[in-house]
C-alpha positions as CSV (number, residue, x, y, z in Angstrom):
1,X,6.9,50.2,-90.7
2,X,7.0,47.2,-93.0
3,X,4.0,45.6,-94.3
4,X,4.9,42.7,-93.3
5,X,4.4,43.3,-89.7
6,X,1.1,42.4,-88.2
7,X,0.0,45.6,-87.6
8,X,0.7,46.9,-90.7
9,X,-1.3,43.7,-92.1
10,X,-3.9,44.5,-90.1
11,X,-4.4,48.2,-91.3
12,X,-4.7,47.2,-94.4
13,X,-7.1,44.0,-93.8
14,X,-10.0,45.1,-96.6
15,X,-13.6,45.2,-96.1
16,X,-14.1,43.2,-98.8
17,X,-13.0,40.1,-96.7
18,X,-16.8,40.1,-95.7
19,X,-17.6,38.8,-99.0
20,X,-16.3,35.7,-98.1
21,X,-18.7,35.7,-95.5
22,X,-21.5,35.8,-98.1
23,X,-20.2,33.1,-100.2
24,X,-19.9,30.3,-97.5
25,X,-23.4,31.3,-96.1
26,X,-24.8,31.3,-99.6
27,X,-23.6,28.1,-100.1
28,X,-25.3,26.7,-96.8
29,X,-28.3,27.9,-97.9
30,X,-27.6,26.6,-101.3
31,X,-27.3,23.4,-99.9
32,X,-30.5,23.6,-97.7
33,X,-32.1,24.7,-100.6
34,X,-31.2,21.4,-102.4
35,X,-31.5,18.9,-99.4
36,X,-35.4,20.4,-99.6
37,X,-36.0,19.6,-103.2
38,X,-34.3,16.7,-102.9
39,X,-35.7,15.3,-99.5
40,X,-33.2,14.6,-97.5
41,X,-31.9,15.7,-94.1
42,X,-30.3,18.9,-93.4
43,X,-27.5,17.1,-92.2
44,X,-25.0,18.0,-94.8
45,X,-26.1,22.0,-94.7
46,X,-25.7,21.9,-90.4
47,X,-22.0,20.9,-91.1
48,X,-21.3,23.9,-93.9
49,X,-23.3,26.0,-91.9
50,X,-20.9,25.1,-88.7
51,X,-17.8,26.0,-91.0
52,X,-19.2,29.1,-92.4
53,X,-20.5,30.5,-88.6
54,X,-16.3,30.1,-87.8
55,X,-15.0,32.3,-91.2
56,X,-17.8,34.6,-90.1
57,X,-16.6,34.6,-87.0
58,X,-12.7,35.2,-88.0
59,X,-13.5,37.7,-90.7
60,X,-15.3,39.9,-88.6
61,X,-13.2,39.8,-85.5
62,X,-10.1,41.1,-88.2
63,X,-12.5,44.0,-89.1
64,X,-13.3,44.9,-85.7
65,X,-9.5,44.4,-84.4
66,X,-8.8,46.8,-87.5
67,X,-11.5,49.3,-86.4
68,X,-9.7,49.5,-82.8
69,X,-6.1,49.7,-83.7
70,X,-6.8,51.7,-87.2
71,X,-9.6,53.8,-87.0
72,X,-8.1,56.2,-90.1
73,X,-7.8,53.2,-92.2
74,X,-11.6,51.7,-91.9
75,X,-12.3,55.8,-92.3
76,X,-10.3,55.7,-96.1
77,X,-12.3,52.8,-96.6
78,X,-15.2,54.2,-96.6
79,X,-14.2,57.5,-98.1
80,X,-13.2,54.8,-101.3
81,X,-15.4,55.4,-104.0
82,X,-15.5,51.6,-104.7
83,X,-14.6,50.0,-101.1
84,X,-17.6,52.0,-99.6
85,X,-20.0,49.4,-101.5
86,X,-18.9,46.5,-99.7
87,X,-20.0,48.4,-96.4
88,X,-23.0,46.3,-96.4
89,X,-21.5,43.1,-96.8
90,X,-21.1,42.9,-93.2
91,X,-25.0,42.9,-92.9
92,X,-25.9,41.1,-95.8
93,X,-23.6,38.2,-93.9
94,X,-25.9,38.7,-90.6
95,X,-29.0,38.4,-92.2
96,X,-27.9,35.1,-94.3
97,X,-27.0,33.9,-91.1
98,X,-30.4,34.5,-89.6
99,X,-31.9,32.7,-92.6
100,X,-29.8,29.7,-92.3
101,X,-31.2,29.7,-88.5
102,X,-34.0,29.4,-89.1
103,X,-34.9,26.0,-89.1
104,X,-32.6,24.9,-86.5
105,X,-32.8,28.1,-84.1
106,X,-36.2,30.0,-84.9
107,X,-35.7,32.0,-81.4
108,X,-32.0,32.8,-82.2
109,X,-32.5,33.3,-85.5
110,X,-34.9,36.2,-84.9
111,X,-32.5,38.1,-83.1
112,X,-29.8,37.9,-85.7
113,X,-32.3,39.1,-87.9
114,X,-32.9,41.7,-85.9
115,X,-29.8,42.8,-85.8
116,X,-29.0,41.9,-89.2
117,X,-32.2,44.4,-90.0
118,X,-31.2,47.4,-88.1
119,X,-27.5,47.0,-89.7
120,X,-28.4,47.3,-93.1
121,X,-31.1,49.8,-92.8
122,X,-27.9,52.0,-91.0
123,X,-25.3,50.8,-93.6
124,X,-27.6,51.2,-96.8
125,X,-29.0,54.8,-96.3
126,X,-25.5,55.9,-95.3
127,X,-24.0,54.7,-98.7
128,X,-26.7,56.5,-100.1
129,X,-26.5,59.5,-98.3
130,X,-22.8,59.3,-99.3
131,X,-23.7,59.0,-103.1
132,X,-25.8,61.4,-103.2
133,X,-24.0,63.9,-101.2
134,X,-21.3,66.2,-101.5
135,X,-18.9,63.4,-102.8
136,X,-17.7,63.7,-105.8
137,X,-18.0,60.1,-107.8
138,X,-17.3,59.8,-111.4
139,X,-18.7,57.2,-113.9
140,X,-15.2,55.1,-113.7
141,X,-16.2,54.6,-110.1
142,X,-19.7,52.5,-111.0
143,X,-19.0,48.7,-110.9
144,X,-21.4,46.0,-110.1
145,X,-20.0,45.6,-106.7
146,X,-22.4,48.7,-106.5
147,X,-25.3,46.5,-106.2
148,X,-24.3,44.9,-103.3
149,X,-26.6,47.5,-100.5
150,X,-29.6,47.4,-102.7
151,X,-29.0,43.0,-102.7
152,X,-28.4,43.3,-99.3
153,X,-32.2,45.0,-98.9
154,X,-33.8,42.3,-100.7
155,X,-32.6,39.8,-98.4
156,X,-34.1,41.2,-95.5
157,X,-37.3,39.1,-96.3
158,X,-35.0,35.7,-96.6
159,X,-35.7,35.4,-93.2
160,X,-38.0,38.5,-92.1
161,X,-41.0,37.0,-94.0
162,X,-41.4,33.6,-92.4
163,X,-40.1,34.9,-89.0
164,X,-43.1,36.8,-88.9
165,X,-41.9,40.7,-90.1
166,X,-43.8,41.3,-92.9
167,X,-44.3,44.9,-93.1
168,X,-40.5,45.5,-92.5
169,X,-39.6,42.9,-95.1
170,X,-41.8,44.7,-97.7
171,X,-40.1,47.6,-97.4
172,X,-36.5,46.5,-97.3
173,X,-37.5,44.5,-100.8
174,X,-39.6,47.8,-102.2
175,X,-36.0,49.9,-101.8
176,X,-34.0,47.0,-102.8
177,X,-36.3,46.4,-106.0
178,X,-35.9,50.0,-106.7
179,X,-32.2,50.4,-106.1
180,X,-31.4,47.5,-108.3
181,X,-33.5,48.9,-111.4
182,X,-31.9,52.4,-110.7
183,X,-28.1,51.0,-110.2
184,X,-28.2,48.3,-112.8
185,X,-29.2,51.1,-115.3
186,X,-26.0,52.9,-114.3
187,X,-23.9,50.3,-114.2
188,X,-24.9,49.0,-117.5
189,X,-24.1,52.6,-118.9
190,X,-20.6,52.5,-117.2
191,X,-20.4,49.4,-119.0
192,X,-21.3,50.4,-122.3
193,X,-20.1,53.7,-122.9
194,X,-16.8,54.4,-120.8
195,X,-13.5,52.4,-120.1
196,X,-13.8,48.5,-119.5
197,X,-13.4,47.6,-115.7
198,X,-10.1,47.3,-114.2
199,X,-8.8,43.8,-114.1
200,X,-9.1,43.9,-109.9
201,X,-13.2,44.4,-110.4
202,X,-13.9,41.5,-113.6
203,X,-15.3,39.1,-111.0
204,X,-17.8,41.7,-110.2
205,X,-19.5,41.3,-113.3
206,X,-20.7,37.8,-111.4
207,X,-22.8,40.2,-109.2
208,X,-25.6,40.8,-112.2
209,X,-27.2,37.9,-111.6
210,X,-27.6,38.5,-107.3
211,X,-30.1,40.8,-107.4
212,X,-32.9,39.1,-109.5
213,X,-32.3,35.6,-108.0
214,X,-32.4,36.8,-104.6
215,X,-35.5,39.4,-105.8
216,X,-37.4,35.9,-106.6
217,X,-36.4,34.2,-103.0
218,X,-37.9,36.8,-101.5
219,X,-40.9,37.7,-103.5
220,X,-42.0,33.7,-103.4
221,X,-41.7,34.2,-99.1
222,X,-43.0,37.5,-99.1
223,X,-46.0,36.0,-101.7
224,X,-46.3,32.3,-100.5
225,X,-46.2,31.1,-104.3
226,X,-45.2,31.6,-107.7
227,X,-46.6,34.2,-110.0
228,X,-45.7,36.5,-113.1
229,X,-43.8,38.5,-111.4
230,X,-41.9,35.3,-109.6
231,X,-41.3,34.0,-113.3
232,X,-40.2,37.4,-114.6
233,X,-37.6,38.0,-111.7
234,X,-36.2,34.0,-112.0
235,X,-36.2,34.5,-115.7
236,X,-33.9,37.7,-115.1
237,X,-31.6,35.8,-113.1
238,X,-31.2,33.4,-115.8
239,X,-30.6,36.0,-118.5
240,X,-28.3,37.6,-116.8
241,X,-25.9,34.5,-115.9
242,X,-26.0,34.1,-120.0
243,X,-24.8,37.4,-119.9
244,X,-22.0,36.7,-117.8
245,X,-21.0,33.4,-119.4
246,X,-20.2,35.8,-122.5
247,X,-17.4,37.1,-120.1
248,X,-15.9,34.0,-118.7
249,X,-12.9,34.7,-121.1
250,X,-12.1,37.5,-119.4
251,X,-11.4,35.5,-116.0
252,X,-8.9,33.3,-117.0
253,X,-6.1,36.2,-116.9
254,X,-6.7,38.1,-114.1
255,X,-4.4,37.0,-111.1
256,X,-6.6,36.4,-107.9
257,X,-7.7,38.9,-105.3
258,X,-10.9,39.2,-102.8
259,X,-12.4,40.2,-105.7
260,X,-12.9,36.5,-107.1
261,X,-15.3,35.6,-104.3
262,X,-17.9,37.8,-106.1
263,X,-18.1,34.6,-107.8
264,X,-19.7,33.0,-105.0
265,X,-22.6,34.3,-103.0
266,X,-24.4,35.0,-106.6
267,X,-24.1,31.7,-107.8
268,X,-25.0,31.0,-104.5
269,X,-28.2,32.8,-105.3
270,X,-29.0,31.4,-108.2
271,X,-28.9,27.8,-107.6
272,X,-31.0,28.2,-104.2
273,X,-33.4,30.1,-106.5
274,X,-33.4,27.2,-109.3
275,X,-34.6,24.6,-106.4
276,X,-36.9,26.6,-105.3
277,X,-38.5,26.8,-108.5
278,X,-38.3,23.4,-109.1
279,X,-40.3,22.8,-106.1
280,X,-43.1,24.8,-106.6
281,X,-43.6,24.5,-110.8
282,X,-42.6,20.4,-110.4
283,X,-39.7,21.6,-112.8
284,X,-37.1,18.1,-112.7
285,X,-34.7,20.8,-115.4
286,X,-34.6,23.5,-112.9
287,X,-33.8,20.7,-110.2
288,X,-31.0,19.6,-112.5
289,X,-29.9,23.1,-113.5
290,X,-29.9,23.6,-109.8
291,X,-27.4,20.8,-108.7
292,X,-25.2,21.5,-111.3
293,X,-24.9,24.7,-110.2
294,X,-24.4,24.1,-106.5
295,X,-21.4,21.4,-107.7
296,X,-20.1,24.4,-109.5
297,X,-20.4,26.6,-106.8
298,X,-19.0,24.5,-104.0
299,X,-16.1,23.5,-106.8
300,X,-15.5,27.6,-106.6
301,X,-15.9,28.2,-102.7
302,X,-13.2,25.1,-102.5
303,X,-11.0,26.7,-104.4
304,X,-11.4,30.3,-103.2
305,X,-10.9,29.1,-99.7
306,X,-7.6,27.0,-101.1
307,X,-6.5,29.9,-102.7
308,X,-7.0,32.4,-100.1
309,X,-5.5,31.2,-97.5
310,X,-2.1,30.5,-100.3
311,X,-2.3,34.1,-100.5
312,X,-2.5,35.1,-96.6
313,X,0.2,32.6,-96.4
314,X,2.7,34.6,-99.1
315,X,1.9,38.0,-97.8
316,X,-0.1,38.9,-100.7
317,X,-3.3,40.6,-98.7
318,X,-3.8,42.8,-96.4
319,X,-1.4,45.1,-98.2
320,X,-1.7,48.5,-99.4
321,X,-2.9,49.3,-103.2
């Protein structure tokens, strides 16, 4: 069959279109995030939110019309020892949507969180169970992409805390907390001491910063203010986007892939964590540092979307490695 017939596009539609998903809902929130410090209506953030609601929509319907037609082929995904850590994506995107509900659709929003909940407790003890299992993973299998269930459990309290879960959103951020200080020391081993990334995987390296910015969201909702811990976490998510800019380089001669929108969703996290700062310490820098980083970020989104669709367009996803 040729692969450029739509059902062998379709086999071959990857997981890691979810991440896409995270991106444009990171960026809602991003922008809610600085229409709050900012004071102004959440009029801007309703219409992003709107757009990002219809790639959810799209994305997900692919993944399920590709789990009907080619249940073998969502089965090798998960066998992958890389693809099987975008698994979670597909909750992470649920519970981002429930977060971004929950000013305009409280009732609604607690369903989706629900949901969103119950998904990623399924989809994160199954990776694990898969990496701790019979499986055989080597250290040229780590990547930051890696991180994405254990960022996916510190999310939970995003919305879980304020919708009125606390004891549930403690323990999603407890394992996500601990996942992230296990992982990142495994990844930063891979890093170190074996065989640079392949080119398809750089972006990931964006990834780093997810965990500590998102960590600090949640800790200041679980909390209800901002203490050592808050700074440390913030501070962490700063020190690691240094860390990353020393990579930057690297970026400008990969050719593009689903890969690239691991660029998003932890920018995403980062600037939504700035404003937040900036609101509780009075901090005019971190409201700066925040804008400029949401300009970035929807600069990036803009272009991802641009590009993505190019590539759709020429045939050159969906199509077997």
């Amino acid at each position: 069959m040729a692969f450029d017939q739509p059902s062998a596009r379709l086999e071959h539609y990857p997981i890691t279109f979810f991440a896409v998903g995270m991106g444009t809902l990171g960026l809602t929130l991003a922008v809610h995030a600085a229409e709050q410090a900012y004071d102004l209506g959440a009029h801007l953030s309703g219409w992003v939110l709107s757009g990002s609601v219809v790639i959810l929509a799209l994305v997900s319907l692919g993944y399920l019309a590709k789990a009907l037609r080619h249940p073998d082929a969502v089965r090798g995904e998960w066998n992958h020892p890389v693809r099987i850590a975008f698994f979670p994506a597909m909750s992470i995107s649920v519970l981002l949507l429930a977060a971004a509900l929950i000013d305009r659709a409280p009732v609604l929003a607690n369903w989706i969180w629900m949901v969103g909940a119950a998904m990623q407790g399924a989809l994160a003890l199954s990776v694990i169970a898969a990496w701790i299992g019979h499986r055989s993973f080597a250290p040229l299998h780590i990547s930051p992409a890696w991180f994405i269930p254990a960022v996916g459990n510190v999310i939970v309290p995003l919305a879980g805390a304020p919708l009125g879960h606390i004891d549930l959103s403690w323990m999603f951020f407890s394992a996500g907390v601990l996942f992230w200080v296990v992982l990142l020391t495994l990844v930063i081993n891979r890093l170190m001491f074996h065989d640079p990334l392949p080119g398809r995987l750089v972006p990931t390296l964006v990834i780093l910063i997810a965990p500590p910015a998102v960590a600090f969201i949640s800790w200041v909702r679980l909390t209800g203010g901002l203490d050592a811990f808050g700074h440390i976490l913030i501070s962490l998510a700063y020190v690691f986007a240094l860390i990353v800019l020393t990579q930057v380089p690297k970026f400008r001669q990969l050719p593009f892939s689903l890969a690239w929108w691991a660029l998003s969703f932890p920018l995403a996290a980062l600037s939504s964590a700035s404003f937040l700062y900036a609101r509780l310490a009075g901090s005019d820098a971190h409201r700066v540092l925040g804008l400029f980083l949401l300009v970035l970020l929807a600069t990036i989104v803009g272009a991802l979307i641009g590009r993505t669709v190019l590539a759709m367009a020429r045939g050159e996803i969906c199509r077997p490695e």
